[in-house]
C-alpha positions as CSV (number, residue, x, y, z in Angstrom):
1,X,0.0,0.0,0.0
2,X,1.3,3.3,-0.6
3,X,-0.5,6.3,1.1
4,X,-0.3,9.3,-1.1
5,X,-2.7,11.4,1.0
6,X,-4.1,11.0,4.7
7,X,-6.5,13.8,5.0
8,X,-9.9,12.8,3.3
9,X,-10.6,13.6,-0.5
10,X,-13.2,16.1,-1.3
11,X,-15.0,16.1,-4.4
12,X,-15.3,13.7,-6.9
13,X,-12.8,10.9,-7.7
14,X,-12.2,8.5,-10.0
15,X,-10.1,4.8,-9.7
16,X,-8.3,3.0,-11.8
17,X,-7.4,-0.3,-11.9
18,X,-4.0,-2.0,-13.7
19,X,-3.9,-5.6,-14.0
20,X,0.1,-6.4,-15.3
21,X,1.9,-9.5,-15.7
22,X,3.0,-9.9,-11.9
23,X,0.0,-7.7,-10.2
24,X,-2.8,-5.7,-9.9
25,X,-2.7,-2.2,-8.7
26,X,-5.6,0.5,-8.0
27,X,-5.3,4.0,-7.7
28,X,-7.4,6.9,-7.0
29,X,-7.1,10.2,-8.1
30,X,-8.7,13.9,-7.7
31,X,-10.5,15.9,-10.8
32,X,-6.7,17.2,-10.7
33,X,-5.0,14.3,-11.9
34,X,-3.3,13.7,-7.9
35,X,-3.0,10.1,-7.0
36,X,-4.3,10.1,-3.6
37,X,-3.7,6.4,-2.7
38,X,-3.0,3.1,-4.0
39,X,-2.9,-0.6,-3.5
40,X,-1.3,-3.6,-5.0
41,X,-1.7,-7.6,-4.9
42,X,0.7,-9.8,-6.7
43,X,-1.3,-12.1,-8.4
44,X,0.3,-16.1,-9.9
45,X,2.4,-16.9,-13.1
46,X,2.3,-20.4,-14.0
47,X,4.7,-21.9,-15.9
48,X,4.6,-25.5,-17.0
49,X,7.8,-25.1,-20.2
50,X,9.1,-21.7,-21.9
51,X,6.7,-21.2,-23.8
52,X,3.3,-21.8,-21.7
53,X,2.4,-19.0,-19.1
54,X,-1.1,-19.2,-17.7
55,X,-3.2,-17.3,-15.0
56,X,-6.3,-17.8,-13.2
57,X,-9.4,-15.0,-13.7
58,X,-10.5,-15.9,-10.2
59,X,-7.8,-14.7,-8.7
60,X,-7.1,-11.9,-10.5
61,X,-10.7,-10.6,-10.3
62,X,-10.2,-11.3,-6.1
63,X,-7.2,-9.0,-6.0
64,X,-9.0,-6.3,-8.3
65,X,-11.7,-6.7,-5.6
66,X,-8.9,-6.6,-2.4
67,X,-7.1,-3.3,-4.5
68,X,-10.4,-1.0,-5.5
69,X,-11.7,-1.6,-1.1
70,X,-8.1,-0.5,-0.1
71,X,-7.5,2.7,-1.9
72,X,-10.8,3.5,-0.4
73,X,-10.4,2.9,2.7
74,X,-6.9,4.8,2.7
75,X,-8.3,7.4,0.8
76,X,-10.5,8.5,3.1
77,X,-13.2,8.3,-0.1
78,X,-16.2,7.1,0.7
79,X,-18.7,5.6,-2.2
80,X,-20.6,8.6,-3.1
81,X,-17.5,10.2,-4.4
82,X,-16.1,7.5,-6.9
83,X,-17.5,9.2,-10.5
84,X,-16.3,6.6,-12.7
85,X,-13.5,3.2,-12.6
86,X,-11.5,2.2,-15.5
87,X,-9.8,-0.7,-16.1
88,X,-6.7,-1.9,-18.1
89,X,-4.9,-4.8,-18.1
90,X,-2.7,-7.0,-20.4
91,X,-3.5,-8.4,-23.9
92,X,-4.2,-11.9,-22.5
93,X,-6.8,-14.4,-23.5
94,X,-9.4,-15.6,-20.7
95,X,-11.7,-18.5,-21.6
96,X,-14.9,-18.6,-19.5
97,X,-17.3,-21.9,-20.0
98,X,-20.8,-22.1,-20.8
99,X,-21.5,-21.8,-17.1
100,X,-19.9,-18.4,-17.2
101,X,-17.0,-20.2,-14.9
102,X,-13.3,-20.9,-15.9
103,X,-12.2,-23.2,-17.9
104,X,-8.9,-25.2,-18.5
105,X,-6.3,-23.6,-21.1
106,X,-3.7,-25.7,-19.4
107,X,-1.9,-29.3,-19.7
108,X,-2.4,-29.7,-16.2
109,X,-6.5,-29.4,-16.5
110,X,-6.9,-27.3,-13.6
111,X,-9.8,-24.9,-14.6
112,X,-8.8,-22.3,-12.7
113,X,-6.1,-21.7,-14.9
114,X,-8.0,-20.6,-17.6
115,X,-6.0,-17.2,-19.2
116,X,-3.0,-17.7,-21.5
117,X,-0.8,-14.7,-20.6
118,X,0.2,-12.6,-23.5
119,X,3.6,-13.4,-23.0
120,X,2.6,-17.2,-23.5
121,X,4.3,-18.4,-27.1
122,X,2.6,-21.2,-27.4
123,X,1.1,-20.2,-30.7
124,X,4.0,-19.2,-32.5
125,X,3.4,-22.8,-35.3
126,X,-0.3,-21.3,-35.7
127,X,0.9,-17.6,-36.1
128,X,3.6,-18.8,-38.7
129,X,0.9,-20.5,-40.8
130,X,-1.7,-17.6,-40.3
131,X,1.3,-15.3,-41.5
132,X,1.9,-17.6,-45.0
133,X,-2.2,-17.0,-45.8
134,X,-0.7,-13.6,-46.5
135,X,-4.6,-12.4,-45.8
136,X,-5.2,-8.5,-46.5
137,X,-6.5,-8.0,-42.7
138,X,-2.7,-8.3,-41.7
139,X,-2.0,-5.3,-43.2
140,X,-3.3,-4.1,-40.3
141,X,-1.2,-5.7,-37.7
142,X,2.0,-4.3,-39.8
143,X,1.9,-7.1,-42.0
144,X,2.4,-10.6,-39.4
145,X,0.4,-11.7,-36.6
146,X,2.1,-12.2,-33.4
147,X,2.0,-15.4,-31.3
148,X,1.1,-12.8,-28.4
149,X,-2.3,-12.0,-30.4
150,X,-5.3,-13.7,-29.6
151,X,-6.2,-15.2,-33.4
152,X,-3.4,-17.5,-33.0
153,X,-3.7,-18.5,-29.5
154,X,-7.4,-19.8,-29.9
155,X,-6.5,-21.7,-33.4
156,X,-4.1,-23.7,-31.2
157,X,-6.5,-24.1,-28.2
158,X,-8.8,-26.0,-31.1
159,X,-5.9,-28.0,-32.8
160,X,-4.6,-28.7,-28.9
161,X,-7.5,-28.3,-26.7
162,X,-10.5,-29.1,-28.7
163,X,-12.9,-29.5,-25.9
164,X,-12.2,-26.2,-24.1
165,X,-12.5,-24.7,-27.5
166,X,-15.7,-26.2,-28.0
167,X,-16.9,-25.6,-24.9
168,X,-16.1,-21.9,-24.5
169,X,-18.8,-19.5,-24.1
170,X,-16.9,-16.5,-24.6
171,X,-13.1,-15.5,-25.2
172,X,-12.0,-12.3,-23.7
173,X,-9.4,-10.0,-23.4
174,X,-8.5,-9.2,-20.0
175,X,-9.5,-6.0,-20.0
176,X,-13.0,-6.8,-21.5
177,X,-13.0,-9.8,-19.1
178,X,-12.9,-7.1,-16.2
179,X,-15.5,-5.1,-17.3
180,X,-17.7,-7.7,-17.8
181,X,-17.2,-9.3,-14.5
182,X,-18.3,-5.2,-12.9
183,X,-21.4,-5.0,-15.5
184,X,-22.7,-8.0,-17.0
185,X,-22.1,-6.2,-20.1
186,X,-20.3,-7.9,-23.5
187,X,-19.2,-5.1,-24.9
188,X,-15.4,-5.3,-26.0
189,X,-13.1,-2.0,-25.9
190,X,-12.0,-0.6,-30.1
191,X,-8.6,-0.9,-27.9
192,X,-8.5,-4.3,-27.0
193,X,-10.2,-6.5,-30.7
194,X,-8.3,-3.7,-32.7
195,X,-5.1,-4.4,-31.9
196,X,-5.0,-7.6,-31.1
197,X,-7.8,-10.0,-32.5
198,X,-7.8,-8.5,-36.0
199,X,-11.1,-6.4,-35.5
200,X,-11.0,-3.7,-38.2
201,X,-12.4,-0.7,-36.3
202,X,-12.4,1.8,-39.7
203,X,-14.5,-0.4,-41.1
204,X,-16.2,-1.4,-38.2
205,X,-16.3,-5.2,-38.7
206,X,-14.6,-8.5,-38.1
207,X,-13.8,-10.0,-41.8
208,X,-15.1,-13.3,-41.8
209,X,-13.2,-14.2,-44.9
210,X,-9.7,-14.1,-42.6
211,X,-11.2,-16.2,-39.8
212,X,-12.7,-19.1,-42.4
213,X,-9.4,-19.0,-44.3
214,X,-7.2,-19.2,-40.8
215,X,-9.2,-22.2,-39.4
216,X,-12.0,-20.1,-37.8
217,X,-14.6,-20.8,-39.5
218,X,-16.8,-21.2,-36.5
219,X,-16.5,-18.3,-34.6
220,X,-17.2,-16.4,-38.3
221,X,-20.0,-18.3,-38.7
222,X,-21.4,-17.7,-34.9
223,X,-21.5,-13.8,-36.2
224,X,-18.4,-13.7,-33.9
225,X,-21.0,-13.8,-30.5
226,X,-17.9,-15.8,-28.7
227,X,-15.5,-12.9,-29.3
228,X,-17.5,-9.4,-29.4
229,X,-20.6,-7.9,-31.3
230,X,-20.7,-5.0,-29.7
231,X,-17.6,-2.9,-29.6
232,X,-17.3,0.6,-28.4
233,X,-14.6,3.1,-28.1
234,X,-12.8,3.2,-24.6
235,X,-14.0,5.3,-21.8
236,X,-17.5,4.4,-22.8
237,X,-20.0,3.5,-20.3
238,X,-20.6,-0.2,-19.8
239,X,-24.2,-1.4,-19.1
240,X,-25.7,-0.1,-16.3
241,X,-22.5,0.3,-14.0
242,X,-21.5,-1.9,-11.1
243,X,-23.7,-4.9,-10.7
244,X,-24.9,-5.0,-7.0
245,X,-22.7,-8.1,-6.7
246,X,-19.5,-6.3,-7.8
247,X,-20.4,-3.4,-6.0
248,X,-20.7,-5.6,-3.0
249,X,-17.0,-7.2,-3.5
250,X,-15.1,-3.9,-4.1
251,X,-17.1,-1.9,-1.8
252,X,-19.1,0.3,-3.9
253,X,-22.4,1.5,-5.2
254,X,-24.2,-0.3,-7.5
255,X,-24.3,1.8,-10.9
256,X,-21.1,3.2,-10.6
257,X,-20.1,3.7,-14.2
258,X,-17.6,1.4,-15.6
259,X,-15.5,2.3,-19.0
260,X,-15.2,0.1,-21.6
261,X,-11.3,-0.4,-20.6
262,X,-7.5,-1.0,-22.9
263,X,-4.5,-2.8,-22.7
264,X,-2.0,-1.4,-20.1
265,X,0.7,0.1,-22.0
266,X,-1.8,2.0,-24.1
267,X,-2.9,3.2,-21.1
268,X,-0.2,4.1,-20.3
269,X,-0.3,6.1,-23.2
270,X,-3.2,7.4,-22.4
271,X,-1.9,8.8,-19.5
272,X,1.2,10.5,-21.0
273,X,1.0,11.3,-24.6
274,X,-1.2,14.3,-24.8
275,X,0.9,15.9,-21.7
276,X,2.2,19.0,-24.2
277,X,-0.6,19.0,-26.3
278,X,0.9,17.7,-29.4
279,X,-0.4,13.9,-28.9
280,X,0.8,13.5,-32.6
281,X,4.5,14.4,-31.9
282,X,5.0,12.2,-28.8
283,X,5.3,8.4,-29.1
284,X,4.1,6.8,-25.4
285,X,7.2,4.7,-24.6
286,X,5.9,2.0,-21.4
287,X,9.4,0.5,-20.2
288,X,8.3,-1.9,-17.8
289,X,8.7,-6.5,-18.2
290,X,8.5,-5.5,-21.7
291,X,8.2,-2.0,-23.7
292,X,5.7,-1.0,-25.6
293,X,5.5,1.8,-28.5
294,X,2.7,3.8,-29.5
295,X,2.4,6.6,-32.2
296,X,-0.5,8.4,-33.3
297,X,-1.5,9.7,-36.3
298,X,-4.1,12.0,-38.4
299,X,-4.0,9.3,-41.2
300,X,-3.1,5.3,-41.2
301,X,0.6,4.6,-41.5
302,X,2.0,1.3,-42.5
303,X,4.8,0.8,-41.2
304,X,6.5,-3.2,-41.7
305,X,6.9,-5.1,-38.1
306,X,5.4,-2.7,-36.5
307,X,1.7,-3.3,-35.6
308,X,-1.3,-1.1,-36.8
309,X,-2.3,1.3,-38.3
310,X,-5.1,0.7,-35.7
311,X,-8.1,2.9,-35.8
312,X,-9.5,5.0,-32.2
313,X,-7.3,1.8,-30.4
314,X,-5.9,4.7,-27.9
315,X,-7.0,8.2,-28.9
316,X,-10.8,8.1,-30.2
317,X,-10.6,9.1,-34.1
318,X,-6.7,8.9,-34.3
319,X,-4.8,6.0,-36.1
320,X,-2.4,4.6,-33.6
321,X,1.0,2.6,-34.7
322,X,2.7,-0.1,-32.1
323,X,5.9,-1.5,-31.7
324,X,8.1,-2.9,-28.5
325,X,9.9,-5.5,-27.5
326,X,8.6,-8.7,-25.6
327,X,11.4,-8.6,-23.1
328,X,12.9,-4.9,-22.1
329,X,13.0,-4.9,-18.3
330,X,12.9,-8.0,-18.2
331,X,15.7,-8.3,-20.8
332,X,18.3,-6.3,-18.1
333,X,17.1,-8.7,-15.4
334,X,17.8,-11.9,-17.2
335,X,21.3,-9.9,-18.6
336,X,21.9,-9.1,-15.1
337,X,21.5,-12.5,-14.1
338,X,24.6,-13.9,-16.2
339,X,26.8,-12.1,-14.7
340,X,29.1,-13.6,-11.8
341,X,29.1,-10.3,-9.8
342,X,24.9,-10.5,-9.7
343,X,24.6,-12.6,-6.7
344,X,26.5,-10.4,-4.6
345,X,25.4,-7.0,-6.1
346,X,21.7,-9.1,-5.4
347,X,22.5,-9.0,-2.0
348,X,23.6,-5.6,-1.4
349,X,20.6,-4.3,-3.1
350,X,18.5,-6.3,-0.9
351,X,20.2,-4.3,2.3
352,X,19.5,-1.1,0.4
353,X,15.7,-2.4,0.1
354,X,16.0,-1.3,-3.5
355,X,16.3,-3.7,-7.0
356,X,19.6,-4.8,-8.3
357,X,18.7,-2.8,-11.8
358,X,18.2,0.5,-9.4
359,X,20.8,-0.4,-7.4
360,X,22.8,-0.6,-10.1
361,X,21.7,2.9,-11.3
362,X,22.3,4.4,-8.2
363,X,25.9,3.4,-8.4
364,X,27.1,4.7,-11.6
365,X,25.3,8.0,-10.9
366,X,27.9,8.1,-8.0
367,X,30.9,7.7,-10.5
368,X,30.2,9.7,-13.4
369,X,29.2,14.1,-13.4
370,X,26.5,13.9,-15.7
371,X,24.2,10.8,-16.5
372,X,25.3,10.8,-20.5
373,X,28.9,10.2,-19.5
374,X,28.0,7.1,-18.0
375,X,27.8,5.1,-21.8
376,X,32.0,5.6,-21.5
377,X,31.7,2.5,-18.8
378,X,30.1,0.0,-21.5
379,X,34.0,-0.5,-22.2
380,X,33.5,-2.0,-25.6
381,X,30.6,-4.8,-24.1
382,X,28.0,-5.0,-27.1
383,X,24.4,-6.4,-26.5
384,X,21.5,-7.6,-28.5
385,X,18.6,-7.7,-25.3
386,X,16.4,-10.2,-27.7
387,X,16.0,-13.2,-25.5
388,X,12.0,-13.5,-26.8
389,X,12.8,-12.8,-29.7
390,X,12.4,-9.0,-31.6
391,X,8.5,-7.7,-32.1
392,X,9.2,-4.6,-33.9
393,X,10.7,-3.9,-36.7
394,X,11.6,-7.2,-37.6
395,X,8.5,-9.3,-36.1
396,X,11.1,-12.0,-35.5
397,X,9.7,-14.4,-32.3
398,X,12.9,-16.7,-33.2
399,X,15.1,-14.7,-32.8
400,X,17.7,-14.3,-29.9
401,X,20.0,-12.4,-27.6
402,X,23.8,-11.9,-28.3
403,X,26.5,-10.8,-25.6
404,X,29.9,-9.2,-27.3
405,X,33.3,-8.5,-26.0
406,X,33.3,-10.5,-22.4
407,X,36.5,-11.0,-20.9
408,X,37.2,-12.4,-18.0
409,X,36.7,-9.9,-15.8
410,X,33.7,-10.8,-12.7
411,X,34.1,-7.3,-10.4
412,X,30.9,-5.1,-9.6
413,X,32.5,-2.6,-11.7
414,X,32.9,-5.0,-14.6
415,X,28.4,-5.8,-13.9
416,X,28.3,-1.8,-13.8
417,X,29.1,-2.0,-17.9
418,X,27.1,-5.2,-18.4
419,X,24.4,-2.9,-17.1
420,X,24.8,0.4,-19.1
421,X,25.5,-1.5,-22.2
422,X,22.3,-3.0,-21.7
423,X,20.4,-0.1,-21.2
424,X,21.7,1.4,-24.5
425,X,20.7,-1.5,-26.1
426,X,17.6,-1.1,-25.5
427,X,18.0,2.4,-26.5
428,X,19.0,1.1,-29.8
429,X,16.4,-1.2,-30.5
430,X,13.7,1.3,-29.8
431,X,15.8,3.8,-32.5
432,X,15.2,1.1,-34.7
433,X,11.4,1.5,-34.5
434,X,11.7,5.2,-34.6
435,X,13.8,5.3,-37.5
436,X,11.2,2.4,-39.3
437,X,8.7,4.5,-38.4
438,X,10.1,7.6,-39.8
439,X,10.7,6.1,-43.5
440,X,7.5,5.5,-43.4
441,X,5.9,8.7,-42.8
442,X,5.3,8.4,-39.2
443,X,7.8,11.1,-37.1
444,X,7.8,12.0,-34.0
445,X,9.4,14.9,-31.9
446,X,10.0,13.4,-28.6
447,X,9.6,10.0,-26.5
448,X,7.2,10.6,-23.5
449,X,8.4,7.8,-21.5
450,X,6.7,5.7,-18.4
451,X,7.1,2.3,-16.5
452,X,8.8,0.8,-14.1
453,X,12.1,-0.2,-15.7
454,X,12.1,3.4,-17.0
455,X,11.8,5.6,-14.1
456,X,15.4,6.0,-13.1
457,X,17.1,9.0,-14.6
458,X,20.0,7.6,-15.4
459,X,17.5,5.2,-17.9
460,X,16.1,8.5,-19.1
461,X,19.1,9.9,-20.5
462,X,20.7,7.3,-22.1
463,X,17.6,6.6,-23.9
464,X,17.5,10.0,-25.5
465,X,21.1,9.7,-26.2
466,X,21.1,5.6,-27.7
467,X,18.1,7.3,-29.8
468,X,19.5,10.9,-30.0
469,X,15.7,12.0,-29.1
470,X,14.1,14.1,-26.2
471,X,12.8,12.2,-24.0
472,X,9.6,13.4,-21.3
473,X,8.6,12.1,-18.3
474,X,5.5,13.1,-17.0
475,X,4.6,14.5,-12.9
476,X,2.7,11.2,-13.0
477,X,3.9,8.5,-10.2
478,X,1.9,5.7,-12.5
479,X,0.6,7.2,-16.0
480,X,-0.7,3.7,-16.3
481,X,-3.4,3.9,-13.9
482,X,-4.0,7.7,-14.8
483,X,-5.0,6.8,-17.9
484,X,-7.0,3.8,-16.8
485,X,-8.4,6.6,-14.2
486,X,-9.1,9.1,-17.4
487,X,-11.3,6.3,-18.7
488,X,-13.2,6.2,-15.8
489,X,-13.6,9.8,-15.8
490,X,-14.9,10.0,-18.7
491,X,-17.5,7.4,-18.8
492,X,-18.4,8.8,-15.7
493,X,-19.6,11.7,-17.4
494,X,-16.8,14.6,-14.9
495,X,-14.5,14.8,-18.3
496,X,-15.8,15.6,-21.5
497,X,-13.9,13.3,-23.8
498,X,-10.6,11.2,-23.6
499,X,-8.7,13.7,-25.8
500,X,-9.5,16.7,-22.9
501,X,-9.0,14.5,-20.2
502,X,-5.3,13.4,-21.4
503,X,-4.3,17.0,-21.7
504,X,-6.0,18.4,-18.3
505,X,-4.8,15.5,-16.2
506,X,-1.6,15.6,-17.5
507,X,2.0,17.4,-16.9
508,X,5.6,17.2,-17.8
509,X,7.7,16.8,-14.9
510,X,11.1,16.9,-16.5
511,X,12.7,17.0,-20.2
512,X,16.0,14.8,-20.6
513,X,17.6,16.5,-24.3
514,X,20.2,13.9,-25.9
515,X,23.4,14.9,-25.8
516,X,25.2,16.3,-28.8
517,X,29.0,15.5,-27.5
518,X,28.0,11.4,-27.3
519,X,26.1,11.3,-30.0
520,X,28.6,10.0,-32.5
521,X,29.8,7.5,-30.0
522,X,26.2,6.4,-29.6
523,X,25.9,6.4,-34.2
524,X,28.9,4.1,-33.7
525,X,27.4,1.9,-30.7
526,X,24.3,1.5,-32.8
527,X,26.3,0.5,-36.1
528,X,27.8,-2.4,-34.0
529,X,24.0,-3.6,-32.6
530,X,22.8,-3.8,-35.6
531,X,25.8,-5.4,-37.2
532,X,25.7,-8.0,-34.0
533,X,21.9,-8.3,-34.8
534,X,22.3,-9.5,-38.3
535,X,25.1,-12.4,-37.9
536,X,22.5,-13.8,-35.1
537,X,19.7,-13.6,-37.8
538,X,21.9,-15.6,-39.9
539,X,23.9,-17.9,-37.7
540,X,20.4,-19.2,-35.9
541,X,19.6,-21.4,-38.5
């Protein structure tokens, strides 16, 4: 729990809830955009292989439950305040039985383990073949499906799992999941079937031709009542509110509104991207387990690798382009990790109460003047952070990381440039999507960064340097559950629309410019990681 405010909240509020890969958090927050409090619950990852990660809908909704009645009670809110919630959560697949209960995605049968976690690449034969069809509605997704997309994930629960396919009542997304759960309501968010279940918003239709032709055929020929008939733009209402049960769990009132939610990171878009008013300038950066790119555009964009164009999936009316990696945070812990000096560095973070990658932070702030010097300590060390494989530009799930120019060397100072050389590589594969997204028409001005892995300002700089682009942070503490919050608000009628709300509740906090004396240094760093990047691409066969 962390108390933002003691004092009780006057005036209207509005929560939001985040479900990520490891836990839920709530948060509630004034018509100013001010966090007052929030909560968090870890919630379970279950992995059976590498490539199977599973959750349970039971226990997340529990925890969403547990989060919303602490941040009231530490609020000092009480019911008749709360305007509007808004959910987001990650682009997982939950599979609900004809009893409206969980069912089994999982080879150990155990119902309650009924979502496949979008990290979960168990689909990635299934997205290969849907990929050959070369079908026009791909275009869409920046040319070939994902395994992390939903399309592919339910083929293989038919080829693999034919009674749970048969048996599902509905497939959801997460976030549709949630607000279904609050409202009875079936409604699916633009957000969620745009971007990754092939819905074509501009058009507003599924194409049954793509579904027939991928080994679908059913769900096309169900009118697609197992994935979404309704679908509405998020921030809108859902139903009639909070059911009186839901209300009853998270300590509500019945008929509080509930928006139609997104996936986290384009929340946490939402929260960040309009900050300076130029929405269309600014590509949201989430740095969190993974990272996640989104740009928005006037017009559609096609961009190669990089998913979209995808119509009103974050800003209503706005074309929205999205790239990332599948590991990014979670690429510098598993880095980290190889290193012999980790254990002990592991330990002194522990005494400092902090997380080796902070930690780690901390110390080379301590050794250098100014936080763009600190790229001099990568001491010729050369990394490729793709250990799942590269999502945008390439759209490559086979491929792999690649470590250059070790020596033998196992000293805390030595894990120091195993650190920072990791961070600019991550720097570099994110210029790689800018620059992709550039040659095809869609530029940007500056990086308006959030998450986790991306709050130290250390992290800050040497991403505008690795990408020679300014990069924002936002007065936000979590723009991820702002902009879950900002959905609320707005289906709960106290902001207008989701464009005004992302400006008003929004505010840069600091500007990090890259630095013009490393920036040839950093033209040379990225010459290497790409050079690296293309011997792996040719040796993994």
């Amino acid at each position: 729990m962390n108390n933002i405010q003691s004092r009780p909240v006057s005036g209207k509020v509005v929560i939001g809830v985040d479900v990520g890969t490891g836990s839920v958090r709530s948060g509630i927050f004034g018509m100013d955009g001010k966090m007052r409090a929030s909560a968090k619950r870890d919630i379970t990852l279950y992995r059976d292989n590498a490539h199977c990660v599973e959750q349970s809908s039971n226990e997340i909704w529990d925890a969403v439950c547990y989060c919303i009645k602490e941040v009231m009670s530490h609020s000092g809110c009480v019911p008749q305040q709360v305007a509007g919630i808004g959910f987001d959560a990650t682009c997982s697949l939950v599979v609900l039985g004809k009893d409206k209960k969980p069912i089994s995605v999982s080879q150990s049968k155990d119902p309650n383990r009924n979502i496949i976690v979008w990290m979960d690449h168990r689909a990635t034969e299934q997205a290969e073949r849907i990929n050959a069809l070369g079908h026009p509605v791909l275009n869409y997704v920046g040319g070939k499906i994902s395994p992390e997309m939903e399309t592919p994930k339910i083929l293989w629960l038919k080829e693999n799992f034919r009674e749970t396919f048969d048996n599902a009542w509905q497939f959801f997304d997460l976030a549709d999941f949630l607000t279904w759960k609050s409202t009875s309501s079936l409604s699916r968010s633009t957000c969620t079937v745009t971007c990754k279940w092939t819905y074509l918003a501009h058009e507003k239709r599924w194409d049954a031709d793509y579904f027939r032709q991928i080994g679908l055929s059913e769900l096309a020929d169900e009118n697609f009542s197992r994935i979404g008939q309704n679908i509405v733009e998020p921030g809108t209402p859902c139903g009639q509110g909070l059911t009186e049960d839901a209300a009853r769990q998270m300590g509500l009132l019945a008929g509080t509104p509930v928006a139609a939610g997104m996936i986290d990171a384009h929340a946490g878009g939402i929260g960040t991207v309009g900050v300076n008013g130029h929405a269309t300038r600014n590509m949201a950066y989430v740095f969190g387990t993974s990272s996640c790119t989104m740009t928005t555009t006037e017009q559609p964009v096609f961009i190669p690798g990089v998913w979209g164009p995808y119509f009103s999936a974050m800003v209503p009316g706005m074309w929205l382009s999205e790239g990332g990696q599948s590991a990014a945070g979670a690429a510098i812990d598993q880095l980290l990790s190889l290193h012999p000096a980790a254990i002990e560095a592991n330990e002194m973070a522990q005494e400092k109460n902090t997380s080796l990658p902070v930690f780690l932070a901390d110390r080379v702030m301590e050794k250098i003047a100014s936080p763009s010097q600190a790229m001099a300590l990568a001491q010729g060390i050369h990394i490729v952070p793709e250990f799942l494989g590269n999502r945008a530009p390439f759209a490559d799930p086979h491929s792999r990381a690649v470590i250059a120019g070790l020596g033998m060397e196992n000293s805390l100072n030595n894990l120091l440039s195993f650190y920072i050389a990791g961070i600019c590589s991550i720097g570099y594969g994110l210029r790689q999507i800018i620059e992709a997204q550039a040659k095809s028409g869609a530029m940007i001005d500056n990086i308006v960064i959030s998450g986790g892995a991306g709050q130290h300002p250390l992290v800050r700089q040497l991403i505008a340097d690795s990408c020679g682009v300014t990069v924002i942070a936002t007065q936000a503490s979590e723009p991820v559950l702002l902009g879950s919050a900002i959905l609320g608000a707005v289906a709960g009628g106290v902001s207008e629309s989701v464009g005004k709300a992302m400006a008003s509740f929004s505010s840069i906090d600091r500007t990090y410019e890259p630095s013009e004396a490393h920036r040839e240094h950093h033209n040379t760093r990225f010459t290497s990681f790409q050079c690296l990047q293309q011997c792996a691409r040719e040796l993994k066969g």
